[in-house]
C-alpha positions in Angstrom: -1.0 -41.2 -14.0 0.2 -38.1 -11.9 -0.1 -34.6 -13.4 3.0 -31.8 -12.4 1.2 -28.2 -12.1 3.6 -25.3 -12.0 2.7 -22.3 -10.2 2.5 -19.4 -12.3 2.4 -15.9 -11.2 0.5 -14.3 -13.6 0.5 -9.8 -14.8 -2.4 -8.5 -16.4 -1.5 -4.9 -17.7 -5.0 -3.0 -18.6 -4.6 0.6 -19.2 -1.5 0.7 -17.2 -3.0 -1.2 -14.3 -0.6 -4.3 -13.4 -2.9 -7.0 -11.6 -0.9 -9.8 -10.5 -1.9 -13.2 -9.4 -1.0 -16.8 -8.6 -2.6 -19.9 -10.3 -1.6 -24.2 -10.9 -1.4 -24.9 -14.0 1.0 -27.4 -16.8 2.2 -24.8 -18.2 3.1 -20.9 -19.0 0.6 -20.8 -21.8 -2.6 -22.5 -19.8 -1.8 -19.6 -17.3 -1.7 -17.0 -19.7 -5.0 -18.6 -21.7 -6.5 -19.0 -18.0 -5.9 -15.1 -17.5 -7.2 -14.2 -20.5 -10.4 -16.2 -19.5 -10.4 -13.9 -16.6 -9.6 -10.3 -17.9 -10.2 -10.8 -21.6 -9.4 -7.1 -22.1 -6.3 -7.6 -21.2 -3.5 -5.5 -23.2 -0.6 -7.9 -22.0 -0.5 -10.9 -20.0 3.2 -12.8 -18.8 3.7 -15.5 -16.9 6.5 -16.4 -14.3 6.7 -19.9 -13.0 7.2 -20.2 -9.3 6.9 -23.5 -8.7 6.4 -26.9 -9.5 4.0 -29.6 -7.7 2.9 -33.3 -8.7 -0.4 -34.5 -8.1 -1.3 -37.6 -8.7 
């Protein structure tokens, strides 16, 4: 069964530092759970989809 992964361009704000990002995922909240993975001290994390791809 094929998957579609968005691309997600993802903000971190820590202490007024943006850090932005790309990653594949389904969707806006795996990105934003997959950030806070990354930068658990995050103070704000939003998501913008790019893209869309199927794999399969």
């Amino acid at each position: 069964m094929a998957r579609t992964l968005r691309t997600y361009q993802v903000t971190v704000l820590d202490g007024g530092k943006h850090t932005r990002f790309t990653t594949q995922q389904r969707n806006g909240a795996a990105a934003a759970t997959y950030a806070l993975s990354i930068y658990p001290w995050a103070r704000s994390v939003s998501t913008k989809p790019l893209s869309t791809h199927r794999a399969g």
